[in-house]
VOPAGU-2260 file (C-alpha; in pm, 1 decimal, decimal comma):
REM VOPAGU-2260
SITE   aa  ch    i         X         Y         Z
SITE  UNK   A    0       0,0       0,0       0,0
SITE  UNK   A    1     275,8     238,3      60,4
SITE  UNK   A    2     639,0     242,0     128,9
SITE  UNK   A    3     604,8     178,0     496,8
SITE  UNK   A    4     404,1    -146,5     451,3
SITE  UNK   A    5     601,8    -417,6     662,8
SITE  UNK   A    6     647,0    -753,4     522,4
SITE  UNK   A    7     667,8   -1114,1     727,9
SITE  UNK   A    8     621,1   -1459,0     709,0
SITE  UNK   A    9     434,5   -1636,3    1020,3
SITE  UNK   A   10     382,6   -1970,7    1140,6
SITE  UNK   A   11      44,7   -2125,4    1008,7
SITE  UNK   A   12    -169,7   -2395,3     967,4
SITE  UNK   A   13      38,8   -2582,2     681,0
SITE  UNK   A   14     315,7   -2361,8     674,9
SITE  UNK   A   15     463,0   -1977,4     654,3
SITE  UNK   A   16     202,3   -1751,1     602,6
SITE  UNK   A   17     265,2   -1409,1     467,3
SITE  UNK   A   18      96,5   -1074,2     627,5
SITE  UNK   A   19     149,1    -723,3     524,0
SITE  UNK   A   20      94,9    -476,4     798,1
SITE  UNK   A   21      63,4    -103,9     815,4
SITE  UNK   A   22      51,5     137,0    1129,3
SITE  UNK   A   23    -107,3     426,9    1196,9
SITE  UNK   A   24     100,3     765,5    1152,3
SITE  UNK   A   25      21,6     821,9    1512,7
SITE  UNK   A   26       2,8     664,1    1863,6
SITE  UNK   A   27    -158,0     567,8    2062,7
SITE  UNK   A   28    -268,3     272,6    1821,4
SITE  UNK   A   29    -713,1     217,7    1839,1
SITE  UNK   A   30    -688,0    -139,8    1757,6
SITE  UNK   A   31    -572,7    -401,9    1533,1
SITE  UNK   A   32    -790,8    -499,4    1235,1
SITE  UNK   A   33    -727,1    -835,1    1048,0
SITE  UNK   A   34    -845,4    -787,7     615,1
SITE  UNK   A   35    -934,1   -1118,3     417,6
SITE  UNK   A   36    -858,5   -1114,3      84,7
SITE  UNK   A   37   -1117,1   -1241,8    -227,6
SITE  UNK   A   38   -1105,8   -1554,5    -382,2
SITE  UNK   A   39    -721,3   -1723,1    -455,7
SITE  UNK   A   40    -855,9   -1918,9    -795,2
SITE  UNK   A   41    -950,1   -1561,4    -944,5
SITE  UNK   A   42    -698,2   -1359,3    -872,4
SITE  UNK   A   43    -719,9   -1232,5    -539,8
SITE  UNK   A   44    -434,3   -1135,6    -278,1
SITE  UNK   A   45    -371,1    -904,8      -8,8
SITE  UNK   A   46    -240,7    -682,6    -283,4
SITE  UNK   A   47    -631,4    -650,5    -415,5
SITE  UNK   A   48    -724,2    -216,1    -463,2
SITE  UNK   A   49   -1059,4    -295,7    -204,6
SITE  UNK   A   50    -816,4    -483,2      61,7
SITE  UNK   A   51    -587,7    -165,1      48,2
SITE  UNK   A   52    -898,6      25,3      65,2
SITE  UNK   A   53    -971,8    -104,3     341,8
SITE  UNK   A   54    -655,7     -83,3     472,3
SITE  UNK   A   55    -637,3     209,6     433,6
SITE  UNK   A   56    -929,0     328,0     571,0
SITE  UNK   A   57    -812,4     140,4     936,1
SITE  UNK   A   58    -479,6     317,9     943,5
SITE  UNK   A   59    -665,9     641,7     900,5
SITE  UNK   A   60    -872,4     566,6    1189,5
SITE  UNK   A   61    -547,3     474,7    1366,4
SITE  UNK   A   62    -591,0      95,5    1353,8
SITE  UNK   A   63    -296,6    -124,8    1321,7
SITE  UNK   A   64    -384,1    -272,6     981,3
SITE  UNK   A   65    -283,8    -695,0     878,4
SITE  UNK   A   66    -348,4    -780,2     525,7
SITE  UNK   A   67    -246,9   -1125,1     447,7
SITE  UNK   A   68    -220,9   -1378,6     175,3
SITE  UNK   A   69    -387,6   -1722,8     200,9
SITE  UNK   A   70    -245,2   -2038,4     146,9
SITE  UNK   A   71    -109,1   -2090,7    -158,3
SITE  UNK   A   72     -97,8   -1674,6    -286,9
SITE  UNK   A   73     225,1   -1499,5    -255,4
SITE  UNK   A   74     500,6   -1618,3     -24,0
SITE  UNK   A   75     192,3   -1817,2     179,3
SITE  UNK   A   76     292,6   -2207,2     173,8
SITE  UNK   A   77       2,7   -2483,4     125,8
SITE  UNK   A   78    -295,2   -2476,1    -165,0
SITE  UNK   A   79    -671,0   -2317,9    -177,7
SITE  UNK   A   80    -863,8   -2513,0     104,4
SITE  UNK   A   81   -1233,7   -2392,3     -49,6
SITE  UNK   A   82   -1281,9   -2178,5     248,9
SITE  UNK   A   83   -1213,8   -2431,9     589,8
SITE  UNK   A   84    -817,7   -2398,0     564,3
SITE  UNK   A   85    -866,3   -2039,1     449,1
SITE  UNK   A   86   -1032,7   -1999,9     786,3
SITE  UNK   A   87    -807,2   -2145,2     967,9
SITE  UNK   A   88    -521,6   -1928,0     800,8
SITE  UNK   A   89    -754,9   -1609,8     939,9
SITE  UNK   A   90    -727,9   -1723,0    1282,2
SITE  UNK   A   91    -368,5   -1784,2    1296,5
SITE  UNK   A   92    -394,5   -1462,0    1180,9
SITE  UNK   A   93    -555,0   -1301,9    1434,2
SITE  UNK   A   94    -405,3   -1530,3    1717,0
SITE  UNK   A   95    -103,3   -1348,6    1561,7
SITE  UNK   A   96    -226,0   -1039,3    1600,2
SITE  UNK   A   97    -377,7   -1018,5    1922,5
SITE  UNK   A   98     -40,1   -1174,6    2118,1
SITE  UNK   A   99      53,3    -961,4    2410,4
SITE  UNK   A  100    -195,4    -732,1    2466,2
SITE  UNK   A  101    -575,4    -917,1    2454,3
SITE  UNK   A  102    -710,1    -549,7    2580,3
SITE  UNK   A  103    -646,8    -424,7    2214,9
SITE  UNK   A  104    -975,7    -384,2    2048,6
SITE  UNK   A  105    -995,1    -641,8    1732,0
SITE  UNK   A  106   -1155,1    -573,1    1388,1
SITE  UNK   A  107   -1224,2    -782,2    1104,6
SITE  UNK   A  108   -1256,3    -685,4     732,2
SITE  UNK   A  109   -1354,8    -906,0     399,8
SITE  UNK   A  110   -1405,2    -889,9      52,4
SITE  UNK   A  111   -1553,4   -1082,0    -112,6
SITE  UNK   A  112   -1475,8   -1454,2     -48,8
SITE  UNK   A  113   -1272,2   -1280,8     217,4
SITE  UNK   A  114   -1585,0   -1214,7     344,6
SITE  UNK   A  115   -1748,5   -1554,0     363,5
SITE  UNK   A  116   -1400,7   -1636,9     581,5
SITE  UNK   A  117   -1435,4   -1340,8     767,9
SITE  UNK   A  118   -1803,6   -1431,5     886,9
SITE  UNK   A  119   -1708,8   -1839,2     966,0
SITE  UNK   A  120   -1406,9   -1654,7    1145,5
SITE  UNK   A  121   -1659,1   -1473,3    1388,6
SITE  UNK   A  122   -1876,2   -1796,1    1490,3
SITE  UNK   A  123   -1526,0   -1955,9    1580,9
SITE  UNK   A  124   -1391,1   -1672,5    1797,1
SITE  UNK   A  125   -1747,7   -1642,4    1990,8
SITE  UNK   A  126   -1909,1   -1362,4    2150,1
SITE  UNK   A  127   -1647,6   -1343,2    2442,2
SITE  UNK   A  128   -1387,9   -1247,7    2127,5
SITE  UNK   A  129   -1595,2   -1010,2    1904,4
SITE  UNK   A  130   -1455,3    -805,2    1737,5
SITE  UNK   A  131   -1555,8    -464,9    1824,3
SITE  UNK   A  132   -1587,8    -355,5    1459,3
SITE  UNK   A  133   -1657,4    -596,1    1151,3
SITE  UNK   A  134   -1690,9    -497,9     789,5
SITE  UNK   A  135   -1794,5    -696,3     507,7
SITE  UNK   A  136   -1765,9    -591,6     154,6
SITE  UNK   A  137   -1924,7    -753,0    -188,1
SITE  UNK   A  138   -2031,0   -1024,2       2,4
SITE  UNK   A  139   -1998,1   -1367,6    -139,7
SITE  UNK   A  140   -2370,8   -1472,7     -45,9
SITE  UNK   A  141   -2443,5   -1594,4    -401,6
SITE  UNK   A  142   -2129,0   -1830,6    -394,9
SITE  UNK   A  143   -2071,4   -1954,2     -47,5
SITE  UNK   A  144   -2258,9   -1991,8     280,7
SITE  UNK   A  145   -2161,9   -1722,2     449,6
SITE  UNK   A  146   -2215,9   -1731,4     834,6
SITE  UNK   A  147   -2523,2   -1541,3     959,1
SITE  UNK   A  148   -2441,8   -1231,1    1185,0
SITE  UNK   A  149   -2534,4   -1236,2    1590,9
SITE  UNK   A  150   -2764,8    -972,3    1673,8
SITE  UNK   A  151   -2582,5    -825,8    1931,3
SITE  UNK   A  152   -2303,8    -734,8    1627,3
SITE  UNK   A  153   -2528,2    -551,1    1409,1
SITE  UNK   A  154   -2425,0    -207,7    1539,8
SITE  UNK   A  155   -2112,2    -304,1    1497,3
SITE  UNK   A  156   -2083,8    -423,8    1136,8
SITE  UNK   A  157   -2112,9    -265,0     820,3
SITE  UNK   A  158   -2215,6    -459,9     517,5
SITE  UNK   A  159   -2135,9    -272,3     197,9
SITE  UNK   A  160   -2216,0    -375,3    -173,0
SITE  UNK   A  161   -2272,4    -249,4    -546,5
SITE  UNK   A  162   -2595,9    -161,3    -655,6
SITE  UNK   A  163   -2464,5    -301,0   -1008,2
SITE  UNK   A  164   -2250,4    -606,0    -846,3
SITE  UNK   A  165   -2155,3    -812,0   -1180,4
SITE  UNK   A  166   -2006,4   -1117,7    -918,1
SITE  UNK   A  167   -2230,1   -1140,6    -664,2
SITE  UNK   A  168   -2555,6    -962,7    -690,8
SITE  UNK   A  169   -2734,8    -727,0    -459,7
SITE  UNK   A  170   -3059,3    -935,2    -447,2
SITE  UNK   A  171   -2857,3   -1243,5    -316,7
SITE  UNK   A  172   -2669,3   -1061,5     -47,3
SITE  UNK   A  173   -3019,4    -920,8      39,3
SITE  UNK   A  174   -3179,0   -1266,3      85,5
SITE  UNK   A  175   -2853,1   -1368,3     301,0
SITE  UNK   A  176   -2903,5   -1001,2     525,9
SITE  UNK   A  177   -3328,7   -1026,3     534,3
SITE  UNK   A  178   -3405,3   -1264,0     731,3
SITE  UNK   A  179   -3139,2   -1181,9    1010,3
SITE  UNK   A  180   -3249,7    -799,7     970,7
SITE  UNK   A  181   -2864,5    -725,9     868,4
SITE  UNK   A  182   -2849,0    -373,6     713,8
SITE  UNK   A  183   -2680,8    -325,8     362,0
SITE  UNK   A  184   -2529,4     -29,0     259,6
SITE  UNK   A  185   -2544,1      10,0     -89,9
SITE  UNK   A  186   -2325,2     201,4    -318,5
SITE  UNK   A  187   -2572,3     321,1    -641,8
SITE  UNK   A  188   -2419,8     201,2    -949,1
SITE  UNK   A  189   -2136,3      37,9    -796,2
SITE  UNK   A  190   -1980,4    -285,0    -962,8
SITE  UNK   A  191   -1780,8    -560,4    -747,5
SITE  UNK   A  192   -1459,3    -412,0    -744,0
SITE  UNK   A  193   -1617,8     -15,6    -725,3
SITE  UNK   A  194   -1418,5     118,1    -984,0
SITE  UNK   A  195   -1386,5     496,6    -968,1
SITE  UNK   A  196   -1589,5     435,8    -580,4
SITE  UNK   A  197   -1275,2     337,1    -453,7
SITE  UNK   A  198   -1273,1     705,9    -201,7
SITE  UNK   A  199   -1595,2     652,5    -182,3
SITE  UNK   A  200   -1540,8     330,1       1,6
SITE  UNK   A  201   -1337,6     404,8     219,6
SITE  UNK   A  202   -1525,4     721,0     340,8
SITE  UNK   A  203   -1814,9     465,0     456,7
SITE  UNK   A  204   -1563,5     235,4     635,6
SITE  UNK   A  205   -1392,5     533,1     823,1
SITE  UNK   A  206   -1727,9     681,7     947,2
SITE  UNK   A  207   -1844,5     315,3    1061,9
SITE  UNK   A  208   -1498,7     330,5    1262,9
SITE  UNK   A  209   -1528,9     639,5    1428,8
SITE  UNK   A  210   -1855,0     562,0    1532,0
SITE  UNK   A  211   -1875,7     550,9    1894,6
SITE  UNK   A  212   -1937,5     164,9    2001,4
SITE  UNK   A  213   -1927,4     238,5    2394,8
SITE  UNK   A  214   -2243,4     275,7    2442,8
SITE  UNK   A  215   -2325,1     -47,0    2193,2
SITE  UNK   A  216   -2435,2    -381,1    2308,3
């Protein structure tokens, strides 16, 4: 994303796994946020112009920000899992990230199939590990089963798709997000990968981190 992106390999599931973090220009840090790439057969890495987006949009908001590749993209060892090794990739990921200080406040970002891992991520860690902020973006509800959202995280997430989604469309993510009464932000005309929405983006993601969550369930 920029110059002062930090590059590592850490242990995972079936071998190294490769994160790119950014920091925030100032301290003291918010939190640490954890961003899920989309879908390793078609192309996607931590590299993707959404996952920066979002990336972007944490370090902004002074979040410690952890992109990472999953197995078998980049310099991450192992080979596409169709989502269950994926997920366990995530957690390492977060284990990873919360080490040494619990207190931090977590956050969890996806695009995409990043997404789907993102919301099979959040029934694993439990309500005594929610994340205090969760954002989901083109959700793969037309492609995968993506995990349902607890009630008591609605404040706390933001779903965000394209009116004009060519991958996954709006009507599908709405059938996923009706029945639990999940609100969808939608972006008018936007296509999966919100070209020329890109600012636009992360405007929405910024204002649905500096929303207060104290006084949220």
């Amino acid at each position: 994303m920029n110059s002062q992106t930090r590059r590592y390999l850490l242990p995972g599931p079936v071998g190294a796994i490769e994160v790119l973090e950014d920091l925030p220009a100032s301290e003291p840090v918010v939190g640490v946020a954890v961003i899920a790439h989309p879908h390793p057969l078609f192309g996607g890495t931590a590299e993707n112009k959404v996952v920066q987006t979002l990336a972007r949009a944490f370090v902004l908001c002074g979040w410690r920000a952890l992109r990472f590749n999953f197995r078998g993209v980049g310099a991450s060892e192992g080979a596409h899992d169709a989502g269950q090794g994926e997920l366990q990739d995530l957690l390492a990921v977060i284990e990873h990230a919360c080490q040494g200080d619990r207190a931090l406040p977590l956050a969890l970002a996806g695009f995409s199939f990043g997404s789907f891992v993102v919301s099979h991520a959040l029934q694993a860690l439990g309500p005594t590990r929610a994340p205090q902020k969760l954002v989901m973006v083109g959700t793969a509800a037309s492609r995968f089963t993506v995990a349902p959202i607890p009630s008591e995280m609605h404040l706390r997430t933001l779903v965000v798709h394209g009116e004009q989604d060519e991958t996954v469309p709006l009507a599908d993510v709405m059938n996923w997000a009706r029945p639990q009464r999940l609100p969808v932000t939608v972006i008018p005309a936007g296509e999966h990968f919100f070209h020329g929405q890109l600012p636009l983006l992360r405007g929405l993601v910024m204002r649905h981190l500096r929303a207060p969550t104290d006084a949220l369930p």
